[in-house]
N, C-alpha and C positions, 0 to 999 in steps of 0.2 A: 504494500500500500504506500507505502512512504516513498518511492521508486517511483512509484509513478505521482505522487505530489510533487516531486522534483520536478520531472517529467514536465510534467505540463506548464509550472511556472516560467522552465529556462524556455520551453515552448514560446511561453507568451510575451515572454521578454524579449524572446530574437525576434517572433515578430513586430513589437514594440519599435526595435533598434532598426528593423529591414524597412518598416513603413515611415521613422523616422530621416533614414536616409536619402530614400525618394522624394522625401518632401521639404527635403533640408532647403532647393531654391526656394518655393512658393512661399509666397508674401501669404500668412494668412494664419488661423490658432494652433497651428505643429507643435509640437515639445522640443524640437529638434530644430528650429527654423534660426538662421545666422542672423545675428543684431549685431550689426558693425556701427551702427548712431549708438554710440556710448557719451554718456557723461565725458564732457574735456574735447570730444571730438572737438577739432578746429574746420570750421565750416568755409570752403571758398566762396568772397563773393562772386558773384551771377545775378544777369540781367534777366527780370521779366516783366511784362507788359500786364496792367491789369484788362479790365472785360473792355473799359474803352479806351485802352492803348495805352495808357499813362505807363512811362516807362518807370520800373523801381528795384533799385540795386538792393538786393537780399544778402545777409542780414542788415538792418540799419546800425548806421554807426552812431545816433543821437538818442536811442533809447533801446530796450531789450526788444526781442522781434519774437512774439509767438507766431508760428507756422501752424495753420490748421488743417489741415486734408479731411474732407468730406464729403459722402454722395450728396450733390445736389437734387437727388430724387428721390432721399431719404428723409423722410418729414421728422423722426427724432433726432439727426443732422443736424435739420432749418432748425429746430426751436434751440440748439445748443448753440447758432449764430446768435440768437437775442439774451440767450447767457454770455456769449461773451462778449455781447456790445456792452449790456450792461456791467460787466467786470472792466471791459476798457475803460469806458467814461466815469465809472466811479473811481479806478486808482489814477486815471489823467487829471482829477479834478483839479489838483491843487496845482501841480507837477506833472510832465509830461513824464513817463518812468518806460511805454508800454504801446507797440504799435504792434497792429494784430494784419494777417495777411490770410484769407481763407483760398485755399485751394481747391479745386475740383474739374470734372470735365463734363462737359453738355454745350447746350445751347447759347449762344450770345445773347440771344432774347429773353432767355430764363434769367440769365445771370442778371440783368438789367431790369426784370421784373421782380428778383428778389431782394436786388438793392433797395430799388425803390421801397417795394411792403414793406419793407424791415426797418427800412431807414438808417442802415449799418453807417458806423463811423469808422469804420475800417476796409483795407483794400480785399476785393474778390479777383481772384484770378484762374482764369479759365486755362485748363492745363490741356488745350487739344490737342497735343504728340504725345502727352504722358512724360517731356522731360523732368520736370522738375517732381513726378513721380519716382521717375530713376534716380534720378537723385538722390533721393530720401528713401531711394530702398521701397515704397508701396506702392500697393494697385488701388487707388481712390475710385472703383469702380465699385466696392466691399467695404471698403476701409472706413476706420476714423484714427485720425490719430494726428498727436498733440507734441509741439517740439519748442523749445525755451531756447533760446539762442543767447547769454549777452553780445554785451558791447565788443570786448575781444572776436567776436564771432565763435565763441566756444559755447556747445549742445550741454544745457545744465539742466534737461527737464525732458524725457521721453516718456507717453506714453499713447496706448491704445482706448482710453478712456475720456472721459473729461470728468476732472474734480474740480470743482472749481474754489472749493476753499484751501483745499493744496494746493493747486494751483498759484493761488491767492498769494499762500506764505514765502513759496519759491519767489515768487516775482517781488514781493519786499525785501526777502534775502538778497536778492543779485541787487535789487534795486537801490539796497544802502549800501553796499560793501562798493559799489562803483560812482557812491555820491562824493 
C-alpha cells in the first residue's frame, strides 16, 4: 500500500513539473510561469502615443508612473479605472507624487468613449501591436496587472491584482524617500 502512495504522489508531481514546463512561456496563472519584472528592475525609457496621439516618454521622470494593463472589454477593468482616478486625484491633491498611464488594446473609438464617461485624469493608451505588452512581459487581452515605477525608472511594485490601499502605502513610500 504505501508503494503505491508513493507511487502516485511522484506521479502527480512529475506531472505537476511536465505541465509546468510547457507553460513556463505563457503569460497567464502557471506555478511555473518566469517573472523577470522584479523589484529594482531598471526600466528603459520608450516612446508611446496615447489614444489621441499625445506623445509620452515612459516612465516619467517628475513623479512615480503607475503602468496599468487592462481589458478594455472587461467591465471589472472599467470600474478599477474610476478606483484609480480617484487614488490619483486624491494623492495629487496637494502635491503632484503620481501619474497613472492605463494600457490596453481595442478600438480608438472605445478608448475615447471611455475617457470621456469616466472623465479619467490620467493617460489611456491603446497598445494595437501589443508592444508595450512585450515589454512588460503580458497578454492585456486576459490580463490585469499593476506596475510602480519610481523616479530612477526602477519596478518597486508588481502585481496581478489591484489593492489599492497597498497600493496606497507603496506610492507614499517611494513618494517620500524621493522628496
Amino acid at each position: 500500500m504505501r508503494k503505491r502512495g508513493k507511487y502516485n504522489f511522484l506521479t502527480i508531481l512529475l506531472f505537476i513539473l511536465f505541465v509546468g514546463f510547457l507553460t513556463q512561456s505563457l503569460e497567464g496563472p502557471f506555478i511555473f510561469s518566469i517573472q523577470d519584472l522584479t523589484y529594482g528592475t531598471k526600466i528603459n525609457k520608450f516612446i508611446v502615443h496615447d489614444y489621441e496621439g499625445k506623445k509620452l516618454t515612459l516612465p516619467f521622470n517628475d513623479s512615480l508612473t503607475l503602468i496599468y494593463f487592462f481589458n478594455i472589454k472587461n467591465h471589472l477593468h472599467l470600474n478599477n479605472l474610476l478606483e484609480l482616478d480617484y487614488l490619483e486625484r486624491n494623492l495629487n491633491h496637494i502635491k503632484p507624487i503620481l501619474r497613472i498611464v492605463g494600457i490596453s488594446k481595442g478600438k480608438d473609438n472605445y478608448f475615447q468613449k471611455i475617457f470621456t464617461q469616466y472623465k479619467l485624469n490620467f493617460f489611456l493608451v491603446n497598445d494595437k501591436k501589443n508592444s508595450i505588452s512585450k515589454r512588460f512581459q503580458t497578454n492585456c487581452n486576459f490580463c490585469l496587472k499593476v506596475i510602480l515605477i519610481d523616479k530612477s525608472s526602477r519596478i518597486r511594485y508588481v502585481a496581478s491584482h489591484l489593492d489599492l490601499f497597498f497600493l496606497r502605502e507603496i506610492i507614499y513610500r517611494y513618494a517620500s524617500e524621493e522628496s
